[in-house]
N, C-alpha and C positions, 0 to 999 in steps of 0.2 A: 470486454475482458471477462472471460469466464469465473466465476465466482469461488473464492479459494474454500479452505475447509478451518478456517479458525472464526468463533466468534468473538469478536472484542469489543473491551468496556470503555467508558470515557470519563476522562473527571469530573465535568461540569455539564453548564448547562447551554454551553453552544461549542462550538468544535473547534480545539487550539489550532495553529498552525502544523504543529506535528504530529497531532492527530489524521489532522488531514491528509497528511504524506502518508501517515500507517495503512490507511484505509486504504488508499492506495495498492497497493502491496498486491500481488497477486494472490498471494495464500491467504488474503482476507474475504473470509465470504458473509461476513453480516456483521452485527452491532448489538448487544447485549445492554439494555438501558436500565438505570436502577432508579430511587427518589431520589438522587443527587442530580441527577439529569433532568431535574425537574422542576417549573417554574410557578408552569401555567398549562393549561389544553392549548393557548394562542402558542406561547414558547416551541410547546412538545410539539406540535407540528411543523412549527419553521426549522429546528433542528432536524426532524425526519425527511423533510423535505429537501434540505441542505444533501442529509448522508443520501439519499436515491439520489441525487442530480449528480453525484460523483462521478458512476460509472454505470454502464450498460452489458449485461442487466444490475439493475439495481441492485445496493446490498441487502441482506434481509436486514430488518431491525424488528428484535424478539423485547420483551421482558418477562419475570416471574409476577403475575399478575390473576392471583387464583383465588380472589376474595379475603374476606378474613385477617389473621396480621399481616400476608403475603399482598398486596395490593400497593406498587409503585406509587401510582398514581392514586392523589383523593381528591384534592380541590376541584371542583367542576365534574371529575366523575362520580358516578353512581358508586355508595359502600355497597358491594358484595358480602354476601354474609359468606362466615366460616362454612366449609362443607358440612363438618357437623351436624349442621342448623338441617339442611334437607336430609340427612339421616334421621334426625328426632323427628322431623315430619313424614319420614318414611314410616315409622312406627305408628304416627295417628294414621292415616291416610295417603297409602301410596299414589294412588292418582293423582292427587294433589301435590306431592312432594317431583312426583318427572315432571309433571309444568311449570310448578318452580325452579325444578332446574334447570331446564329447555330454557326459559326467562332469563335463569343466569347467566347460561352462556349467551345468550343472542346480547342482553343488553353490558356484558363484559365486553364482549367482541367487538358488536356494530361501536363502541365509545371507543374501543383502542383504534378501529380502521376509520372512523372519522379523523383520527390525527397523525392517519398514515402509518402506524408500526400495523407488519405484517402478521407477528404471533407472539402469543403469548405461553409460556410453556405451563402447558395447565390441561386436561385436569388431575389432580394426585387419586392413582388409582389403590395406592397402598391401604392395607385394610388395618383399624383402628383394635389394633391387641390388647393394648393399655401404654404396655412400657417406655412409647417411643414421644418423647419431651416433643421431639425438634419436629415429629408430624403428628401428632396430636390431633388439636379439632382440623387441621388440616382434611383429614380421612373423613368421607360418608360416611362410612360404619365398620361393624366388624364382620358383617357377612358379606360373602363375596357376591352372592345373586344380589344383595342390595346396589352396592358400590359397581357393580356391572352395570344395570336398569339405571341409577340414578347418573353416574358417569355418560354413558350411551345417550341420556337426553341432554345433557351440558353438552358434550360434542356437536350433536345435533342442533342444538340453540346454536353454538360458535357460528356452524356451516352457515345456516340460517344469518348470521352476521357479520359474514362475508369473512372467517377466518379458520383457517387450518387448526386441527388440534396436538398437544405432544404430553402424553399422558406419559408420567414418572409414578414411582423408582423402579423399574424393572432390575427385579422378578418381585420385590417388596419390603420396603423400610420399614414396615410400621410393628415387626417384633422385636428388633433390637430398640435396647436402651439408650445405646452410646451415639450420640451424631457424628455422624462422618465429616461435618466440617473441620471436627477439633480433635478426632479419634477415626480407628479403622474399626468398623463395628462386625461383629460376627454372630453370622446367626445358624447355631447349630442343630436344626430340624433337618428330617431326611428329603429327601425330594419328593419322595410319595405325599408328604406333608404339604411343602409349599407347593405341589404342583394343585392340590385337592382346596386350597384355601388361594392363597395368594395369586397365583397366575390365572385364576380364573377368569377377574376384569380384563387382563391383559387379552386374554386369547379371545374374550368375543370382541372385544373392541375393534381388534385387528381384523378380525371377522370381516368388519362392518366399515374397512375402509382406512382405518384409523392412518393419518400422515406422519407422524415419527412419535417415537419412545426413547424416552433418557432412563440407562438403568442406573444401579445404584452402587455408590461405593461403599459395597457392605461384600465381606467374606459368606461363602458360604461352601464351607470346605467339603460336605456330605459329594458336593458337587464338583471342588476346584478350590485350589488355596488360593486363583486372586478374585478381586471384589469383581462383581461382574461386568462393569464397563470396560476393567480392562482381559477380561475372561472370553477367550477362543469358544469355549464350550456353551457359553452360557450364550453368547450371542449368536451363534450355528442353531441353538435350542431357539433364541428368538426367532429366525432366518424358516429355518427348516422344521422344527417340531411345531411353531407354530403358525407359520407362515407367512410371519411379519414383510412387508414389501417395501414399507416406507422407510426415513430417514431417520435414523441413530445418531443422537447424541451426545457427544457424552457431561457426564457433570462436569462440574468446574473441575480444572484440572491444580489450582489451589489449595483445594481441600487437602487436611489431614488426609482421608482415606485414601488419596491419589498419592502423597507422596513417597511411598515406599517403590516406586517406581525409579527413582533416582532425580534426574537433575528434569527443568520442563521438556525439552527435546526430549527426552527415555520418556516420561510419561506421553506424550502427544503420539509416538511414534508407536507405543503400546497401546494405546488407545486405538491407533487407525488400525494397529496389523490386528487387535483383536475382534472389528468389524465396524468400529464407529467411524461414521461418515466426516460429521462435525465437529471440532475442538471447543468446549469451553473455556475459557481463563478470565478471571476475574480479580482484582484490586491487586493486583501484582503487575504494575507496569512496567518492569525492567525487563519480570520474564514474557511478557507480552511480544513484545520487540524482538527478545531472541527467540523464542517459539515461531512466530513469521517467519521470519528469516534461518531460521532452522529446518523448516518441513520441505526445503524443497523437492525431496525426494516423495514425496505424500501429494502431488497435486489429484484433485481429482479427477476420478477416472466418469464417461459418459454416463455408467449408471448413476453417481452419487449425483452429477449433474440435475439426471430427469428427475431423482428425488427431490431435491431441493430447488427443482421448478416447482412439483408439484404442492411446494409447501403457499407460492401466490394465487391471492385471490383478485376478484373484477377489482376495479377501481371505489372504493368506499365514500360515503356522502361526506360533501367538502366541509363540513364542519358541525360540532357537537350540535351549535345551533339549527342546521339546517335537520338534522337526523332529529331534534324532537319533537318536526312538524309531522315525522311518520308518524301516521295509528298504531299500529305494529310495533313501535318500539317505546309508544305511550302505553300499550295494553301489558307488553310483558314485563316495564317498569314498575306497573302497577301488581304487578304478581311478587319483583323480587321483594316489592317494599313490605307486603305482609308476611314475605317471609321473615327479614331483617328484622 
């Protein structure tokens, strides 16, 4: 069963019964996991393992797992430090700060594909302006050649540990004040602006391969009155001015920011005709069900398919234990720790 275009959450920490029928569904194409879904590393695998054995191909199963206060998982894995932390070390010693973060990603990565989830939606390439509460120490820094280099080796550690990367907020959250979870934020600089500061990570990134981008639900009217995920313009701009090739996702279509779009069907549906590939919905299970069962006009087409093949990687070492008999992921643990 080809892989649908909604990602969905779960309440717990092994799969209800009508969970299991949802997943099912055609217009499901992955699993969205949070710390509620979480036990153990033993748990977190027997449940991944559970949602792949459903169907063929498997579904994806992502979490937000980007170090710092963003990190589902702790017990038995590695704390990742805030991005932050390798911006400040970007300041002493940048050589040192890309092997720390080459380290970050690989020992983030190789920990989530030891327990079978495919990705983790990470890294935040928004640039640290001041204003913005809700990505904060999230951001490297505030310059965009930093947040570029230092971002570009976290991907690169990911690859290195066996995992696709999806580098968020496209086009860039981190000059608004207001979060879009709980507000629609707007950010009113001209495009010559953002295009010279913020899109910068974006567009080498993409350069360099990058497997999909989640943009943001933030206004940016200089450009288009809606927020860019669900913005025709803005994702043509992703597409075309910069060449983006990979898979688009969009944010949660929960948020504040998403819901001026109407009922969840009008959002989902705005979301795909605006170029996004993938649906997120999150702690909203009612609308979860009718979002499924609503898109049937949205199935995917062969390209979003090969995108979101492109987001699997090899088969990952069978377990936490087995992966810290590698050198290699003793060597780069020993890097995140002094950054930490």
């Amino acid at each position: 069963m080809p892989r649908g275009r909604v990602l969905a959450d779960l309440a717990g920490a092994w799969l209800a019964p009508e969970e299991r029928e949802l997943l099912l569904h055609p217009q499901v194409g992955g699993v969205i996991l949070f710390s509620r879904n979480f036990e153990s590393a033993a748990q977190l695998a027997g449940l991944v393992s559970v949602i792949h054995e459903l169907r063929f191909p498997p579904l994806l199963v992502a979490v937000d797992h980007e170090g710092g206060r963003v990190q589902r998982f702790r017990d038995g894995f590695t704390r990742i430090p805030p991005m932050r932390a390798l911006g400040r070390e970007w300041e002493r010693d940048e050589e040192l700060a890309l092997t720390a973060s080459r380290a970050c990603g690989y020992v983030l990565a190789s920990e989530l594909r030891a327990c079978g989830v495919d990705l983790s939606f990470a890294p935040v390439l928004d640039l640290d302006h001041g204003p913005s509460g809700v990505i904060g120490d999230r951001a490297f820094h505030r310059q965009p050649d930093a947040v570029a280099a230092l971002a570009a080796a976290l991907t690169r550690g990911m690859r290195d540990g066996g995992m696709a990367a999806c580098a968020k907020h496209f086009p860039g959250h981190g000059y608004v004040a207001a979060d879009s979870h709980v507000d629609t934020p707007v950010d009113p600089r001209p495009l010559a602006e953002i295009e010279r500061e913020d899109i910068v990570p974006f567009r080498r990134l993409a350069a360099a391969g990058l497997e999909a981008i989640m943009p943001a639900h933030v206004v940016y009217p200089a450009v288009d009155s809606a927020p860019a995920g669900f913005s025709r313009i803005w994702l043509d701009y992703l597409r075309k001015r910069i060449g983006f090739a990979g898979l688009i996702f969009s944010d949660d279509l929960s948020m504040q920011g998403a819901r001026a779009y109407g009922g969840v069907i009008e959002r989902g549906m705005a979301a795909i005709e605006a170029g996004c590939d993938m649906l997120l919905l999150c702690n909203a299970p009612d609308d979860l069900r009718a979002l499924v069962e609503g898109m049937e006009k949205a199935r995917c087409t062969p390209v979003d398919a090969g995108r979101i093949k492109a987001l699997n990687r090899p088969a990952p070492a069978a377990s936490l234990q087995s992966l810290a008999a590698l050198g290699v992921y003793r060597s780069f643990l020993d890097a995140v720790k002094r950054i930490a």
